[in-house]
N, C-alpha and C positions, 0 to 999 in steps of 0.2 A: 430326549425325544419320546413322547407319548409310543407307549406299544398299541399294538393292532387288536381287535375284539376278532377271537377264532373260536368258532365251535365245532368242534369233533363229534361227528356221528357213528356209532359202528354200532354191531349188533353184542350180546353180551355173551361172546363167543372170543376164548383169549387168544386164539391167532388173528383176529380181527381188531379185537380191540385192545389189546396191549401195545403192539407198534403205535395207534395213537395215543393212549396217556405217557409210551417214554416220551413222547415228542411233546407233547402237551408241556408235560413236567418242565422239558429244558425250556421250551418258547416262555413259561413262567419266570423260572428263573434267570433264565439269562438275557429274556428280552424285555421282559417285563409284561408282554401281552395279557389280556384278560380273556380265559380259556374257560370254558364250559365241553362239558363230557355229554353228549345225550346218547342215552341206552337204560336199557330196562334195568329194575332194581335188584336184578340175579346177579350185575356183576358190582354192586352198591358198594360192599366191603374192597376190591380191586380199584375202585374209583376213589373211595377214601385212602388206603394206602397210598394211594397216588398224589396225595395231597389238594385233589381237584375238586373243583362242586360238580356236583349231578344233577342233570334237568331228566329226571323218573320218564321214562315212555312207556303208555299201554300198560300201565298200573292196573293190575289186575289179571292182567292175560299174559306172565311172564312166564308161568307154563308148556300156554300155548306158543311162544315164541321159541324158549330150549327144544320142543319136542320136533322143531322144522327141523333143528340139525342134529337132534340126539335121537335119532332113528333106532325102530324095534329093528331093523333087516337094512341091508345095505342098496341103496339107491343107485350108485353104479350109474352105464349108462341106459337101464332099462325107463325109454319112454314115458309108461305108463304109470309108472312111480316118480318119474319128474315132474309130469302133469299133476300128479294129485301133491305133490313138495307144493307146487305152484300155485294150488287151488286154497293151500291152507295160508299160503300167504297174502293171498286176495283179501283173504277173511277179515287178516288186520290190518291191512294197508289204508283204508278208507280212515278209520280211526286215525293212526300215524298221521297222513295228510296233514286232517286236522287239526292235530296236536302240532307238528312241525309250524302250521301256516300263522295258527296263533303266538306262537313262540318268535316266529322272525317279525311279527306285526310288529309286536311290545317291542325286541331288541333287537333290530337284523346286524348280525356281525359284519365286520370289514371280509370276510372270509370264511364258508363253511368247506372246510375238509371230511369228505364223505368217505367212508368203506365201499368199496365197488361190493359187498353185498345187500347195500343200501341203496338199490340209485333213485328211486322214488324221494332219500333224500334231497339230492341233486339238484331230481325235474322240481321240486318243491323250490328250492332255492332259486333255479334260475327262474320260474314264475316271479319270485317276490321282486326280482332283481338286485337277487346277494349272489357276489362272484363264491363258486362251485368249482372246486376241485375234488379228484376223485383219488382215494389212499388205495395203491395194487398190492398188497401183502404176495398174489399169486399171480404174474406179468402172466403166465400159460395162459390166463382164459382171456385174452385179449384175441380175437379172430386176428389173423393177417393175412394177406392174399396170397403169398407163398406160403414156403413152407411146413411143415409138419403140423399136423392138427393135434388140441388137446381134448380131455375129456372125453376120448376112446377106447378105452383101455390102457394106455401108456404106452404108444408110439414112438419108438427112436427111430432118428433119419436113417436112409435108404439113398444112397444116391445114384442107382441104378434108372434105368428109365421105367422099369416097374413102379419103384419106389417114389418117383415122382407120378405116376398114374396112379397110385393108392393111394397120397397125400390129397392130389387133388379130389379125384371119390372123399375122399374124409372130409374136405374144407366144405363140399357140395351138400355132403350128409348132415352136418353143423348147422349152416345154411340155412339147410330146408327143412330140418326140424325146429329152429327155433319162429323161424315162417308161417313153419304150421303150427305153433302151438299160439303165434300171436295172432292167426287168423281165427283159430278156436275160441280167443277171448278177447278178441278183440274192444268188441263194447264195452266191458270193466273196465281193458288197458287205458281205453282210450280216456274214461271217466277220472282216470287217476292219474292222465297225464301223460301217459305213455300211447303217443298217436303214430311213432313209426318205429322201425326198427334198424337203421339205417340212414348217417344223415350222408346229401350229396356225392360228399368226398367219400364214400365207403367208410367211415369210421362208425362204432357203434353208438346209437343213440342214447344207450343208459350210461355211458363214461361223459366226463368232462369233457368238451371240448374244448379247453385250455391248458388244463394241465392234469395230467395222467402219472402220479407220483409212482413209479417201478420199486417198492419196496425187495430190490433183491439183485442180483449182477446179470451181467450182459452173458457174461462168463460158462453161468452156466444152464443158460436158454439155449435152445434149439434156433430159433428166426432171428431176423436181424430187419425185417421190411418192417418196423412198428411205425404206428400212429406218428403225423409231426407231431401231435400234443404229449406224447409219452416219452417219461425221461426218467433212467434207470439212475436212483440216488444212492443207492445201497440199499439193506437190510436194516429193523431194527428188532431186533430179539430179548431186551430186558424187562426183566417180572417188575410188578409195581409194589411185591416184596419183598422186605430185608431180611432172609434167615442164611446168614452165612453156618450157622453152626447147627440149621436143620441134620439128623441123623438118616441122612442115604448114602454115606460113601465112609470109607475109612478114610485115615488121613493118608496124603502119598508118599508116605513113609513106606508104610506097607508095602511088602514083598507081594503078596496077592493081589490078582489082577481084579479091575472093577467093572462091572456091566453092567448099564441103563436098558432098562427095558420099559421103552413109554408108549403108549401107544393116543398120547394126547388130551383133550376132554372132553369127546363125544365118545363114541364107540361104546354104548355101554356093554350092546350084546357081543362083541367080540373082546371084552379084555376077561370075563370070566375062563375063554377057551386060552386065551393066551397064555393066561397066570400058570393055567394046565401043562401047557408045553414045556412053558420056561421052569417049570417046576424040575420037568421030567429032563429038561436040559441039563440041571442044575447039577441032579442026581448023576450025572455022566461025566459032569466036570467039575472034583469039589474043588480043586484048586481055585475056583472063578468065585467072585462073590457079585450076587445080584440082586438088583436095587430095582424090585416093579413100582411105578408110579401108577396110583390110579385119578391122576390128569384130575383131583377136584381144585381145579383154580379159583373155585371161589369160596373156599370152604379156609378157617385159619390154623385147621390142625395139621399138626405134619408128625402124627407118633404113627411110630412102628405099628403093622401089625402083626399078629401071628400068624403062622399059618397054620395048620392042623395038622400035619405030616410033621410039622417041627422041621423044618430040614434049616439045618446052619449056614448053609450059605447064600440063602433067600430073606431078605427083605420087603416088607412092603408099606410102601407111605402113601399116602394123600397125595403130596404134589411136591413135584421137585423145579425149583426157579433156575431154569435153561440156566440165565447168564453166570449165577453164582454158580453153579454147580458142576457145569458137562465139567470143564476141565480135568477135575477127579477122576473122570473114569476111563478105561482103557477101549472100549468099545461099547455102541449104543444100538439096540436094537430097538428100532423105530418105526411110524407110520406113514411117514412123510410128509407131516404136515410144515408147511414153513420154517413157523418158529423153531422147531426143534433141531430141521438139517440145517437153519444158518447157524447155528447153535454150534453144531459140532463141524461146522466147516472154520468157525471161528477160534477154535479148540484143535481141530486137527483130529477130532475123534473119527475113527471107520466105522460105517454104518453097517448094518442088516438092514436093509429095510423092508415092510410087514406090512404092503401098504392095502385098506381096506374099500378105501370109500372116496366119492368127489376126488381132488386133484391128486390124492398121493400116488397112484397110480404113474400119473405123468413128472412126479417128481422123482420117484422110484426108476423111471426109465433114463431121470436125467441122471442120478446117481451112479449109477452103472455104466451108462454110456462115457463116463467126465471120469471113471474109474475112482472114485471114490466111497465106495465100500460094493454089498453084493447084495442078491436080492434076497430073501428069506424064502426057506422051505420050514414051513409049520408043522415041522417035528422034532420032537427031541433030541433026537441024534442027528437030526442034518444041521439043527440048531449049533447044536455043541459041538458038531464036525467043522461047520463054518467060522464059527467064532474063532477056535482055534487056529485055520489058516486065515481068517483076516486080519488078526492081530500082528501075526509075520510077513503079512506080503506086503516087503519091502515097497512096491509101487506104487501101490493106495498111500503108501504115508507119503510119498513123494507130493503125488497128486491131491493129500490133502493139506500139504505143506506150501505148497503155490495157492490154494484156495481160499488158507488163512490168512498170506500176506494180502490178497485179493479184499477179502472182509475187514479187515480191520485197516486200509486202507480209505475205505469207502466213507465218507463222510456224509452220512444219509442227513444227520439233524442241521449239521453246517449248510449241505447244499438247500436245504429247504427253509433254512434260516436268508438266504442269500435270495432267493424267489422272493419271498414276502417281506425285504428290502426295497424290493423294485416296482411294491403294490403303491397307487397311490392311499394316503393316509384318506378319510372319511373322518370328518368332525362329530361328534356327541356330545350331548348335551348331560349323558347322564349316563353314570358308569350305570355296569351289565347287575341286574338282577341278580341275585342267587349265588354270591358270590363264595360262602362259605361253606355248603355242602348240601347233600341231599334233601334235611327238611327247608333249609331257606328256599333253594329252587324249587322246590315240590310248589310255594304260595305262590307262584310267578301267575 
């Protein structure tokens, strides 16, 4: 049976666009499908590891794409600083359009699988008339009409009747900000496709209305009213590299305890103060050996560095690859971005979590709430205080022991292998352009 022509869109941002090259990868190999990767040339080297071709987007302006999410000060949920996130994305959108619209002209796939930080993908595709699905790495930013709102600071339920009165205020305030921010720009939105915000049924108008892939468990969300188009497959958390023998952890041989301290690969301004703390953690607990990542995932080096105080039981690398690695360690002190808590939920590791910016916040509230590890105090000593009782509290390991059967249960690539089973096939005349890497698809 001929495989399906799928092109993966996400931004070159690796919690976004990792989950789709592991998927990518297996629909290659084990379905045979012909798979194209589109996103900027920053994640080019992650895309080759992947064994996948790259269709280059907004060549030239991959600067300006890293700096929407690799923020000098943290975005949060201060309005003002959403608005201007928003205004810098307008900037390149126009260009993308066109770059997308030509791209589907020449070759429209059987199927574009979109990053819900992408949906001007989407509306682009459902324009051409190529079926548009949308990849949820983070199901929280899905609006639902009940329950607990995200991207408020990090809300856990309440189920007082208070508690359902400030939820509601919350769903209201989501609402009516993003209302007001599409009525502020309206005339660009509209120019690029984006003419509501809201289709009939209350569902959002920059998601799939088909199908709304839940990259993560029902388990450990808050809501349960989601979209009928959304469907929770699993998580997928594997690096598109192989360094099983990268140097961040000792072997688990060792008597000494191992700590992850990642804080992912944005945050520039905040992992200088972190490496500070964890420093001054370090120095209070030498028995603990600590492993800072500094989150370059697209970078191929992974040596040691030093650090200037010399302290022996600190570490510092480049990048540590979640799936090879968490296992190693005894606890992870993190930011909560996806890939990393399905990571150590998969593992069973107990978290800290450090959370800085956008959803980790709300993942930070689900950690705590699901008692799977504690929140972090950014100090040295509350650091090194906590570490040491999360390591022993017997009922985070429980509670991370139910999580792991949970995830490694889940058969995220199987169930979405079984969807585009049931697509019908689309005849071609002429296999996909660009089939073996960056410069072939660059001549497309």
């Amino acid at each position: 049976m001929n495989g399906l022509r799928i092109d993966l869109v996400a931004p070159p941002f690796a919690g976004h666009l990792f989950p789709l090259l592991e998927l990518g990868r297996y629909l290659r190999d084990r379905r045979g499908d012909e798979v194209r990767i589109f996103t900027t040339r920053t994640a080019a080297r992650a895309v080759e590891a992947a064994g996948l071709p790259l269709v280059p987007l907004l060549v030239g302006e991959e600067s300006a794409v890293d700096s929407i999410a690799d923020t000098t000060q943290p975005i949060g949920s201060n309005p003002f600083r959403l608005l201007a996130q928003l205004r810098r994305n307008l900037a390149l959108m126009r260009r993308l359009k066109a770059e997308l619209e030509q791209a589907w002209s020449a070759a429209p796939p059987d199927v574009a699988i979109v990053d819900f930080a992408v949906p001007l993908a989407g509306l682009v595709a459902q324009e051409r008339g190529v079926r548009w699905w949308t990849s949820m790495p983070t199901p929280c930013a899905l609006e639902t009409r009940t329950g607990t709102p995200s991207y408020l600071g990090g809300w856990s339920p309440r189920t007082s009747r208070w508690g359902s009165l400030r939820d509601a205020a919350g769903r209201l305030a989501v609402t009516t900000f993003k209302r007001s921010v599409f009525g502020a720009l309206r005339s660009s939105l509209c120019d690029l496709g984006f003419r509501r915000l809201y289709r009939e049924d209350g569902t959002e108008a920059v998601y799939s209305p088909e199908k709304i892939l839940g990259l993560g468990l029902s388990e450990f969300e808050f809501n349960d009213d989601w979209p009928a188009c959304f469907e929770f497959v699993g998580p997928l958390t594997a690096s598109p590299y192989r360094r099983p023998e990268a140097p961040f952890a000792q072997t688990s041989a060792s008597e000494r305890k191992q700590v992850l301290v990642s804080l992912g690969t944005h945050l520039s301004w905040a992992k200088r103060r972190a490496l500070d703390v964890v420093c001054q953690a370090a120095k209070l607990t030498p028995e603990l050996d600590y492993c800072f990542s500094y989150g370059r995932a697209f970078d191929e080096s992974t040596q040691t560095r030093e650090l200037e105080d010399q302290l022996p039981n600190v570490r510092c690398v480049d990048f540590v690859p979640y799936d090879q690695a968490i296992g190693r360690f005894d606890a992870a002190v993190v930011h909560g971005g996806t890939g990393v808590v399905y990571a150590c939920l998969r593992e069973a590791v107990p978290m800290l979590v450090w959370p800085h910016d956008y959803d980790q916040f709300d993942h930070a509230a689900r950690i705590v709430h699901r008692g799977l590890g504690r929140r972090c105090r950014p100090a040295g000593e509350r650091i090194a205080e906590d570490l040491r009782a999360l390591m022993r509290d017997a009922e985070v390991r429980s509670n991370l022991q139910r999580f792991s059967r949970l995830v490694r249960a889940a058969e995220a690539k199987g169930r979405i292998v079984q969807l585009l089973d049931e697509l019908p096939r689309r005849s071609h005349e002429n296999s996909l352009p660009g089939a073996s890497g960056p410069e072939k698809a660059e001549r497309q």
